[in-house]
Every structure is written in structure tokens, then in C-alpha cells.
C-alpha positions in Angstrom: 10.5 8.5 -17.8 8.6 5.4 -20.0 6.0 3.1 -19.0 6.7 -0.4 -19.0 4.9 -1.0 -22.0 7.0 1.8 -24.1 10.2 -1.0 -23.7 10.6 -3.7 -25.8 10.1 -7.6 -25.0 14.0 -7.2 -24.4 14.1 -4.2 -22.3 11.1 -4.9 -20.1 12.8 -8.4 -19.1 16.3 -6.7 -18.1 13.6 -4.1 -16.3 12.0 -7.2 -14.4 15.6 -9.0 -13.6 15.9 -6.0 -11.6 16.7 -6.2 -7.7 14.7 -3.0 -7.7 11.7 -4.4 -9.7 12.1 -7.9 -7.4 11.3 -6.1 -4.4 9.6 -3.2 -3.9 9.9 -2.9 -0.1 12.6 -1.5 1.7 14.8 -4.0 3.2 18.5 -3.6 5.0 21.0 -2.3 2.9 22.8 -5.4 3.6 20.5 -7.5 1.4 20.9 -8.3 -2.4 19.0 -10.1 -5.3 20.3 -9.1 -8.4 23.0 -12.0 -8.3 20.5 -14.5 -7.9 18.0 -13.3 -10.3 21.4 -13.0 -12.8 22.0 -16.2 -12.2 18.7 -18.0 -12.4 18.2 -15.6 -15.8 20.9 -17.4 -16.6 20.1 -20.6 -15.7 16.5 -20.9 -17.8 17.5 -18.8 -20.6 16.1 -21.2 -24.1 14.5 -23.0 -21.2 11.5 -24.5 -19.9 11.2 -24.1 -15.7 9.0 -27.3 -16.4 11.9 -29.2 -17.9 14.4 -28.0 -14.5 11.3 -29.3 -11.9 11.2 -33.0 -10.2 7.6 -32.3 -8.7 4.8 -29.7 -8.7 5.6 -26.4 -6.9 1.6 -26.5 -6.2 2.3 -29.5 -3.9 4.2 -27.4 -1.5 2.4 -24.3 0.4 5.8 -22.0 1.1 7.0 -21.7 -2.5 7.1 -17.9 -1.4 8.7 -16.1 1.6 5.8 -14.4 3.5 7.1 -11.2 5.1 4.7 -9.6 7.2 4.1 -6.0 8.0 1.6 -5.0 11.1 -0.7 -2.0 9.2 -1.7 -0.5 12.9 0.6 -2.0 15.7 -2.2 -4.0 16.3 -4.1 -6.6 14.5 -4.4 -5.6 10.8 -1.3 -6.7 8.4 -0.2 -7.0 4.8 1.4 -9.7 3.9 4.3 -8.8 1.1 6.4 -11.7 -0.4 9.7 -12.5 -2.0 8.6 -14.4 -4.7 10.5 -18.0 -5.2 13.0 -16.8 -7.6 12.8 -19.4 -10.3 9.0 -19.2 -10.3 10.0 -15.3 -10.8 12.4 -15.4 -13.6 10.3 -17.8 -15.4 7.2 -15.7 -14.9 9.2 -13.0 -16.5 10.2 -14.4 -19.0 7.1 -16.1 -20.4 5.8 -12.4 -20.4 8.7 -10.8 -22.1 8.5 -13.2 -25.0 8.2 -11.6 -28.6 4.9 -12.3 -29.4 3.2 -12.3 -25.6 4.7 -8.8 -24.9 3.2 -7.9 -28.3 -0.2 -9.2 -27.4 -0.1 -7.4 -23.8 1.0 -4.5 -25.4 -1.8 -4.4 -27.6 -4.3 -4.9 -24.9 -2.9 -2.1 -23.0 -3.6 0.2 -26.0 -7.3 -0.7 -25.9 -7.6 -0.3 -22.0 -6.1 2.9 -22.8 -8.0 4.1 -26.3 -11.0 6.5 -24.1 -9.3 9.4 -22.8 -12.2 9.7 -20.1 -10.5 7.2 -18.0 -6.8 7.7 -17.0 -4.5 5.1 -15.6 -1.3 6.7 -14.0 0.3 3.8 -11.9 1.7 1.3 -14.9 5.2 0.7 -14.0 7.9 3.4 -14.9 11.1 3.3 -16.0 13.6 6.3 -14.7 15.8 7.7 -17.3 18.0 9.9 -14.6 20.7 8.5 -12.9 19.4 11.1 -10.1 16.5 9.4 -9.5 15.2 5.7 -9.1 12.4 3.9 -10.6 10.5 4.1 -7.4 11.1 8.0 -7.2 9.7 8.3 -10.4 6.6 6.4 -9.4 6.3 8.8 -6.9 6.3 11.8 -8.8 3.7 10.5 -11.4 1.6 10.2 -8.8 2.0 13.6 -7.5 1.9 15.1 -10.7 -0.8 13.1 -12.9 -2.9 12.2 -10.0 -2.9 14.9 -6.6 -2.0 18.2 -9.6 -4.2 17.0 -12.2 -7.3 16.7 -9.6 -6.6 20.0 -8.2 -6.4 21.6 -12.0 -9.9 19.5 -13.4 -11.1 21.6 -10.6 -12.1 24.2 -14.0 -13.9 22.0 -15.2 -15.9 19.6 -12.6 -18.0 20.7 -9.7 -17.5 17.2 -8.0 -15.4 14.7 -7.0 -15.8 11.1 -5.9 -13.4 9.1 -4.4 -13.1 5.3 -4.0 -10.8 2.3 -3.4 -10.7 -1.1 -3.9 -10.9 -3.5 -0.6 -7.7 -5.7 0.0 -7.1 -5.6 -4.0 -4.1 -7.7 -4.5 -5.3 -10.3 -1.7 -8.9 -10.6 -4.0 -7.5 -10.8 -7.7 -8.9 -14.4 -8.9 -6.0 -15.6 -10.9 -8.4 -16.6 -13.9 -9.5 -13.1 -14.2 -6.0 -12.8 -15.9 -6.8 -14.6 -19.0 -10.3 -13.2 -18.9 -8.1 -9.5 -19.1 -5.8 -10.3 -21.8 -7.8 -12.7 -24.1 -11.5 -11.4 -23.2 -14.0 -13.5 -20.7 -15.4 -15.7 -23.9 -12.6 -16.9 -25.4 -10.6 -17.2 -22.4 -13.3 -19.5 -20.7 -14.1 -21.6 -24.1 -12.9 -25.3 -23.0 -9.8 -25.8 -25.2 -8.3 -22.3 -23.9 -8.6 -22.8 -20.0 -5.6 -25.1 -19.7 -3.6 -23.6 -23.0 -0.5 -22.7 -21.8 0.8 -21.0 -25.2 -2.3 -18.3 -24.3 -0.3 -15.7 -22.1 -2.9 -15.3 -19.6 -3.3 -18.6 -19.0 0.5 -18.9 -18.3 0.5 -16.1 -16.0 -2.3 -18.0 -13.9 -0.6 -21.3 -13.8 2.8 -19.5 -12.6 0.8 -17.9 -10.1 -1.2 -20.8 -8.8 2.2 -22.2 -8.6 3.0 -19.9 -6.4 0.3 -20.3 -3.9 -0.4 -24.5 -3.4 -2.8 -24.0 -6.7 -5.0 -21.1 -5.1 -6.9 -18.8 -7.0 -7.3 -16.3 -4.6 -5.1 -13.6 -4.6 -1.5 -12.4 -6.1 1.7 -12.0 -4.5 2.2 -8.1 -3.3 5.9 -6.0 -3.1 7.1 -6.5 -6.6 6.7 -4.2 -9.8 6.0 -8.0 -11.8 3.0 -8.2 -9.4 1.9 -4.5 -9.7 2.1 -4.7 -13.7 -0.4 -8.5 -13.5 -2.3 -5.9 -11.3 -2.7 -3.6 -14.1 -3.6 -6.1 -16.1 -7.3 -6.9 -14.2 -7.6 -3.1 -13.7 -6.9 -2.1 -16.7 -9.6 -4.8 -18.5 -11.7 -2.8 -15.7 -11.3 0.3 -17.2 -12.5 -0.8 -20.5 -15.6 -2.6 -19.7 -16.3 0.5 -17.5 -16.1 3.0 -20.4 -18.0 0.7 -22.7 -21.2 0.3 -20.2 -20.8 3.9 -19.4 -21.2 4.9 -23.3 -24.1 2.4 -23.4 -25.8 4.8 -20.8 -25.0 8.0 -22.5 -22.8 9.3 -19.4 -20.2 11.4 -21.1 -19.4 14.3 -18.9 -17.1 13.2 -16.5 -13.5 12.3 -15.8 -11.6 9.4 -13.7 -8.2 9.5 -12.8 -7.2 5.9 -11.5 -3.7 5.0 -9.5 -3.5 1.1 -8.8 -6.7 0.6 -7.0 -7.9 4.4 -6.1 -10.5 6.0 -8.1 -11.2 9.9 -8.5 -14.3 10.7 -10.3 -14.8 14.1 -11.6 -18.4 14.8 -13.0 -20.9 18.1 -13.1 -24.0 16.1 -11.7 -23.2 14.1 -8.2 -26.1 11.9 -9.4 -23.5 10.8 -12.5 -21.2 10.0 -9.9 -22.9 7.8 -7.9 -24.1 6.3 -11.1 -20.4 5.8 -12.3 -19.4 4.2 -8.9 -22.7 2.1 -9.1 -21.7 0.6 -13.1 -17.8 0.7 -11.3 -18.6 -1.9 -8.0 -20.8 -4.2 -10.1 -17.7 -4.3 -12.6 -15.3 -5.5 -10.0 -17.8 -7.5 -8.7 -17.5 -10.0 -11.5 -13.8 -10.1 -11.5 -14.2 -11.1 -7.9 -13.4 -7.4 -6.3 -15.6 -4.7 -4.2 -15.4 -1.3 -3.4 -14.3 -0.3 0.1 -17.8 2.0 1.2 -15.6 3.2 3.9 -13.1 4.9 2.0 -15.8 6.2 -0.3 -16.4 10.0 -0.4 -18.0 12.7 -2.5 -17.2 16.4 -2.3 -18.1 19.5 -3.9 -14.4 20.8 -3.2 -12.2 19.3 -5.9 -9.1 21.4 -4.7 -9.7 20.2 -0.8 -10.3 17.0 -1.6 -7.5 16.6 -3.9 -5.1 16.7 -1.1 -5.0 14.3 1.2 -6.4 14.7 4.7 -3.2 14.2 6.7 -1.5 16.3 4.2 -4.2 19.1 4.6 -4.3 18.6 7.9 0.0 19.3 8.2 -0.1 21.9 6.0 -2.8 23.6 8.1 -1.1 23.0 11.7 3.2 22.7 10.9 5.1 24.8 13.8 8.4 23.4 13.0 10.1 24.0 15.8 14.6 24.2 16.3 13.5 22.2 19.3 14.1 18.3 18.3 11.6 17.0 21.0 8.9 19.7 20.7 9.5 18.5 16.6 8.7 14.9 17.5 5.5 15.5 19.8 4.3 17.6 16.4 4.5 14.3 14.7 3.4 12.2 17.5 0.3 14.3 17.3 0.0 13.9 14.0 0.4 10.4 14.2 -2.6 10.2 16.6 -5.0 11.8 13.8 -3.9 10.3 10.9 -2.5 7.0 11.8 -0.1 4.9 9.4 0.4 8.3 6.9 2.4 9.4 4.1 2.8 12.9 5.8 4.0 11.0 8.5 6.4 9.2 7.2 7.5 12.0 4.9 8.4 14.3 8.3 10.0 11.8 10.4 12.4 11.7 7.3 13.0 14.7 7.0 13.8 14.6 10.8 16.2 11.8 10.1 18.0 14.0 8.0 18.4 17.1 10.2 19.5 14.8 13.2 22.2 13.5 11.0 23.8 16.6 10.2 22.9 18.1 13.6 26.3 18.5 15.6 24.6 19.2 18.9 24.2 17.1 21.4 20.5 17.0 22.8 19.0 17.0 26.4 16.8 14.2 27.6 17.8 11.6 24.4 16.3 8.7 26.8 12.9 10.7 25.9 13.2 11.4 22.6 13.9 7.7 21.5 10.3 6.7 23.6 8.7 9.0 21.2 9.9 7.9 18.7 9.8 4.1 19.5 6.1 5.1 20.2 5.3 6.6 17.0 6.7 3.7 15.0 5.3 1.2 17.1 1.6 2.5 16.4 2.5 3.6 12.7 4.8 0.8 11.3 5.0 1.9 8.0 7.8 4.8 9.4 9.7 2.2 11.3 13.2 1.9 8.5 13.0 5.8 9.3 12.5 5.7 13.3 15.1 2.7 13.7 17.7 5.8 11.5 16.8 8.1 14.1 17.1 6.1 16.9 20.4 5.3 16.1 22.0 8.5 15.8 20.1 9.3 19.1 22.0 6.0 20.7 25.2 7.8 19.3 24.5 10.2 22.3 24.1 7.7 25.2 27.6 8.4 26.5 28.0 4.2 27.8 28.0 0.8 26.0 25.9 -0.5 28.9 23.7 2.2 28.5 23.5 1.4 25.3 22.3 -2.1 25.6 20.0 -1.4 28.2 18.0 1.1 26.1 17.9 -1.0 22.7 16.4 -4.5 24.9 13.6 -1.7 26.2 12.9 -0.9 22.4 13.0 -4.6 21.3 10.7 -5.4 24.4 8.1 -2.8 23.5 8.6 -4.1 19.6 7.8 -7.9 20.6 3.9 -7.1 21.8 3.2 -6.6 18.2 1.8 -9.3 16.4 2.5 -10.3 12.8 5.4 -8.1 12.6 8.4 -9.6 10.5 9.4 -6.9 8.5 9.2 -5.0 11.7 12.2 -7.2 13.1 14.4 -7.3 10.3 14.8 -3.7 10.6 14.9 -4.0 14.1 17.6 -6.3 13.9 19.6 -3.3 11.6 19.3 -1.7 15.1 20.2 -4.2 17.5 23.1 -6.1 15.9 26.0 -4.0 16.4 24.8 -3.2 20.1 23.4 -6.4 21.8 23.7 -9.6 19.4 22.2 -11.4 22.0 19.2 -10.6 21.2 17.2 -13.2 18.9 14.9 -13.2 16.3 13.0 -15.7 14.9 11.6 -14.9 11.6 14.3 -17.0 9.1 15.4 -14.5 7.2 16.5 -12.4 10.2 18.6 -15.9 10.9 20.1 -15.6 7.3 21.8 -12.5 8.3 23.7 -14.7 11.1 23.8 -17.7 9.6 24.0 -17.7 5.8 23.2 -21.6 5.8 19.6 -20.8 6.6 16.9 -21.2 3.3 14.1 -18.6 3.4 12.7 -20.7 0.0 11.7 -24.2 -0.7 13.6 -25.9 -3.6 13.0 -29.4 -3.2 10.5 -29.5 -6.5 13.6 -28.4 -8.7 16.6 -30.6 -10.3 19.7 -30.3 -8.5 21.6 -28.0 -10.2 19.2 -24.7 -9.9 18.2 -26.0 -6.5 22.0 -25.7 -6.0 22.4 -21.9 -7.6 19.7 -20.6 -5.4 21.3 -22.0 -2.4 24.3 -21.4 -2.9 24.0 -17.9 -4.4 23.9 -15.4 -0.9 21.0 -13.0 -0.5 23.0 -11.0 2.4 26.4 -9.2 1.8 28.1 -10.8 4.6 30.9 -8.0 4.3 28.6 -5.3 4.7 27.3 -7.3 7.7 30.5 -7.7 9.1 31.6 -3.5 8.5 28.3 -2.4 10.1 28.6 0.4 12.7 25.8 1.1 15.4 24.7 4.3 13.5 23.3 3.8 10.7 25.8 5.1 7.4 25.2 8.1 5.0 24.2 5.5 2.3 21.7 3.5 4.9 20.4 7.3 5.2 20.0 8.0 1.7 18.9 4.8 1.5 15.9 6.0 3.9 15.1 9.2 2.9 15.6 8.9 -1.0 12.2 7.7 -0.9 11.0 11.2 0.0 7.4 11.2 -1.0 6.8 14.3 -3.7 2.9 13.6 -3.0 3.5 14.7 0.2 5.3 17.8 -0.2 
């Protein structure tokens, strides 16, 4: 595995041109991006996006497709987004020039240069065909973040753990510049509009992006992740310079994205780190969530997470597929939304795709778990596999139909939920196409006419690439079978979460 900042200016923009690096959200196996990122790459390669515009993108307020995921099946959401693609492609671009990847590179090795403070969550780069970016993610996590905390347990009596509130949604855009170039010359008057400074170009792109808001960066990308690191990582520096200026040297912090573990020998330390920490991110325009902030005297219990403690503790697997599913309906209850969760319920996907038998009460099993995913959306790709190869079982086409509109029904009451329905539709459209959706990239599957970005601010002939290059593979569309396919499965369940084993 490599970081994104081992690659060259060369290999970390074929990296970004990615479909998988695009979007980092699962999505339908029927749609695709890397054509159209080819073919704007393409299209602005030795160019300017400024010399292919006709107007201001900041003039227009949906440059970006808005997906939006319900966080609780009630009224708490994240909103991810398909970023415009040439806003994308130009973004990456600017970054992966020679001499800006240079300068970001070099910035990265002085967030980096006190080995106190660890960052594990800058992008990575798989080297195995047998695994995918995202899987490797995954396992840097587990291993440099939930093993390393349990094995600092030798030599710290206390942890502290912390997060930041609604990070991505609180980055200030000129906090960017103020990362890469430092606060004072970034904010000197001839460098705050100086687009050849490559903080400043990242800001404009993404005040571009967002009607020329300042507020906030685009989240479900690996681009958007990286920017993150950017803020956090100028974070991490200013944090171990004030922390040497107070003489606090015995401790340890091991940071993924926007979670902090703090490992010290004196919990007053601690609470001293976390103090110096908040009024960091205070002036880059962030705060620590108190609610999620916890100290412990445990390293090796509190290394773990508590759903995955609490599994761990209570499992019964049980042959019984029902019995199985109240086990995770219960678990659901006490730890709402989780990675445990998830992680189960696909591994239960699994097992009811190779299992032969056919099961008693399937009606039942399906409201569990429609139930489960409609109180913990983040398992709903997973519960709309299972509930396919439950349909399998429903011996009539009638049948069929009646039990799906009863699913969508009980899907409708929740609010804010887009990427809900798309994979909802995945259920649905083989079964009853009468049912509609609303949300226009859902209408993009049916009617490839439909345009989920604006592109009236371009010249005519990217405008005309972007339209006229498909996001959906109409011929998977069209070959679709009720039950999801071993490759929508694997799809699913490749994403098996090692931090959660």
C-alpha cells in the first residue's frame, strides 16, 4: 500500500481520475464515471477550465449533485455530493501539477516531522489486485489505529478520545491557503486572490462549487478527503508546536480524519492536550464534539469500539436465519447506525446467498430487516441484497409486488433520504416499475435524457461531452434480474469492515 503523497504529480492525477477516487459512496452497480472523467481529462488537458466557461459557476447554486443520506431514519442527514465533473477534473489537475504537488508534498512532510502525533487516514493506494483502495483504507484503520491503541496500552495509563463536530460541513475554504502557505503569508493582500498560490486555487475551485460559499467542502470523494487532510494536517502541526512550548512531552495521539486518541500518563495532560487541541480548531473555524468526548483508564477497552465490544461480548450466532436477524435488530437498538452492524448484516447477505434452503415465515424476515435498515440507513445497499434473495422465495409475481410497495411505503416516511431510494429503486425495478421516484438521478436510470449537473456556465463543446457521455450502463439496466447478481453481492460485502472483525 502507498499514501497519496508517495505518487508522483503523474500518478496521483491518474489516482484522482479514478471512478473509485470520484466517489466514495456505494452506488448501483449499474452506474459509471470513469468514461466521463476520461473524457473531461481529456478535454482540459494543456487547458485552462477558465478558458472552456461562458459565465461564473459561482452564479449558479447546483454546480454539484446533492445526494442525501438520512443518519437515523429520522431527522439527522449527511449530505454527500457528485462533484460537477469539470470543476473536478480541473481541481485535480491544478493539484497534480509539477511544482504544486511538490509544494503539498513538502507541507505534508512538516505536518508529519513529530512522531508524537500520527495521522493514519491520508488516502492509500492498493497495490493488490485482491483488494481495492477502499479495502485498504480499511485495514489501515484497523491496524494503525484500533491495534496500535490496544498495544500503546504498555506504555500509557490513559486514553482520551475526541471528534470533530460536522467536520467537512465546517472547513472554511480560506483555511486552505492558510494550511499550505501558513496564515501570514496566505492572508498578506497580494496573496488572497493569487491564483498561481495552490491553496488559493483550491479555494476558488471550491467556492466554485458552492455559489462562492466559504463554508464547508464537498463530502464522498478521496479529492475531498485529501483537501481535508490538508486543514488537519496544518492542525497537527500547530498542535505539536504549542504543546512543546508548554513542555508536555509524554503523550501520544493517533488521529484518523477527524477522530483523536490521546494516550498520556497524567489525565490532567490530557485534558490539557484536548484544551490547546479545541482552541486550535477553533481558529480554523472547527469545534470539538463534548459529546463524543471520553477519557478512560482502560486503553485496551476503550480501544475497541462499543458496539464492537458490546457484539463480541453477546454474539449467539444462531443456524436459525430469523433468530440471526432479531440478534442484529437488537443490536441495532443499542448501537444505532454501527459498523458492527453493518458488518453482520453482511455477512448475513452472504450466507443467505449460498443458503439452498428455503425458509419459513420469509414475509417476517423481510419486516425485520426492512426495519433494521429503515432505523440504521447506513446498512440499507446490504438489507435491499437480502431482501432480494428473500423475494426469490415468495413463490408468486403478485406476491411479489405486493410485498416490495409495503417496503417502499414504509421507505417514503423518511425524510431526506435520496441515496435511500436509489438503492431502493435497485430493489423495485425488476419487480413493480410502476413505482416512481423522484430524486433525478433515480430518473436517469429510466430516462438517460435527464441532467443530474448544471452546465450552462461552460462552452458548448464540454457542456456537450458531459451530456452526452452516460453515467448509467443502460445494458446492465436492461439484463438486471430481481435478485441481486454474485457481482452486485461482492459488490456489497467486499467492503467487509476489518475494524470490525
Amino acid at each position: 500500500m502507498k499514501r497519496i503523497i508517495d505518487l508522483s504529480e503523474n500518478e496521483a492525477r491518474e489516482f484522482l481520475i479514478k471512478e473509485e477516487s470520484y466517489i466514495n459512496f456505494d452506488l448501483p452497480v449499474y452506474f459509471k464515471f470513469q468514461e466521463l472523467l476520461i473524457e473531461v481529462d481529456n478535454s482540459l488537458k494543456g487547458k485552462r477550465l477558465s478558458d472552456l466557461r461562458t459565465s461564473n459557476p459561482r452564479d449558479i447554486d447546483d454546480i454539484n449533485y446533492y445526494i442525501l443520506t438520512n443518519k437515523d431514519g429520522k431527522y439527522s442527514w449527511r449530505p454527500f455530493q457528485l462533484i460537477h465533473p469539470a470543476l473536478y477534473v480541473s481541481l485535480v489537475h491544478k493539484i497534480t501539477e509539477e511544482e504544486n504537488w511538490k509544494v503539498i508534498k513538502e507541507r505534508f512532510g512538516k505536518f508529519q516531522q513529530d512522531d508524537k502525533i500520527e495521522c493514519h487516514s491520508l488516502p492509500i493506494v492498493s497495490e493488490s489486485k485482491k483488494k481495492t483502495d477502499k479495502e485498504s483504507q480499511i485495514f489501515t484503520w484497523w491496524q494503525m489505529i484500533e491495534q496500535k491503541s490496544i498495544n500503546l496500552s504498555l506504555d500509557y495509563k490513559y486514553i482520551l478520545q475526541t471528534d470533530i463536530t460536522d467536520c467537512y460541513g465546517s472547513i472554511y475554504t480560506h483555511s486552505i491557503p492558510w494550511s499550505i502557505h501558513t496564515k501570514e503569508e496566505a492572508k498578506k493582500r497580494e496573496n488572497r486572490t493569487n491564483n498561481s498560490l495552490i491553496g488559493v486555487a483550491i479555494d476558488n475551485h471550491l467556492q466554485d462549487m458552492s455559489y462562492g460559499q466559504t463554508n464547508g467542502i464537498p463530502q464522498g470523494s478521496v479529492l475531498m478527503d485529501f483537501i481535508a487532510e490538508i486543514v488537519l494536517g496544518y492542525v497537527d502541526l500547530l498542535l505539536s508546536e504549542k504543546l512543546d512550548e508548554l513542555k508536555i512531552i509524554d503523550y501520544k495521539i493517533l488521529r484518523y480524519r477527524d477522530d483523536y486518541r490521546v494516550f498520556t500518563n497524567n489525565p490532567f495532560e490530557a485534558e490539557q492536550i484536548t484544551k490547546v487541541l479545541s482552541e486550535l480548531l477553533s481558529g480554523m473555524g472547527l469545534k470539538l464534539n463534548a459529546s463524543k468526548t471520553e477519557a478512560s483508564d482502560n486503553i485496551i477497552k476503550s480501544s475497541l469500539k462499543p458496539d464492537k465490544r458490546y457484539w463480541i461480548a453477546n454474539q449467539r450466532i444462531t443456524g436459525n436465519k430469523q433468530k440471526w436477524l432479531i440478534q442484529l435488530h437488537l443490536l441495532s437498538e443499542d448501537f444505532p447506525n454501527s459498523g458492527t452492524l453493518d458488518t453482520q448484516l453482511r455477512d448475513f447477505l452472504k450466507v443467505i446467498k449460498e443458503s439452498e434452503r428455503k425458509d419459513e415465515n420469509v414475509e417476517t424476515m423481510i419486516s425485520i430487516v426492512t426495519e433494521i435498515a429503515f432505523r440504521n440507513p447506513r446498512v440499507v445497499p446490504t438489507a435491499v441484497g437480502i431482501i432480494s434473495y428473500l423475494l426469490k422465495q415468495v413463490s408468486t409475481r403478485t406476491d411479489r409486488k405486493k410485498i416490495v410497495r409495503r417496503v417502499y411505503d414504509k421507505f417514503q416516511q423518511i425524510p431526506n433520504s435520496n441515496l435511500l431510494n436509489v438503492w431502493l429503486q435497485r430493489l423495485t425495478i425488476k419487480i413493480d416499475n410502476s413505482l416512481k421516484y423522484n430524486e433525478l438521478i433515480c430518473k436517469k436510470v429510466v430516462d438517460g435524457n435527464e441532467q443530474i449537473w448544471n452546465t450552462d456556465w461552460l462552452n458548448n463543446n464540454l457542456k456537450d461531452k458531459i451530456k452526452n457521455t452516460s453515467i448509467i450502463n443502460e445494458r446492465r439496466v436492461k439484463t438486471l434480474k430481481a435478485v441481486i447478481s454474485k457481482k452486485e453481492v461482492k459488490r456489497i460485502t467486499r467492503m467487509k469492515a476489518y475494524d470490525y472483525d
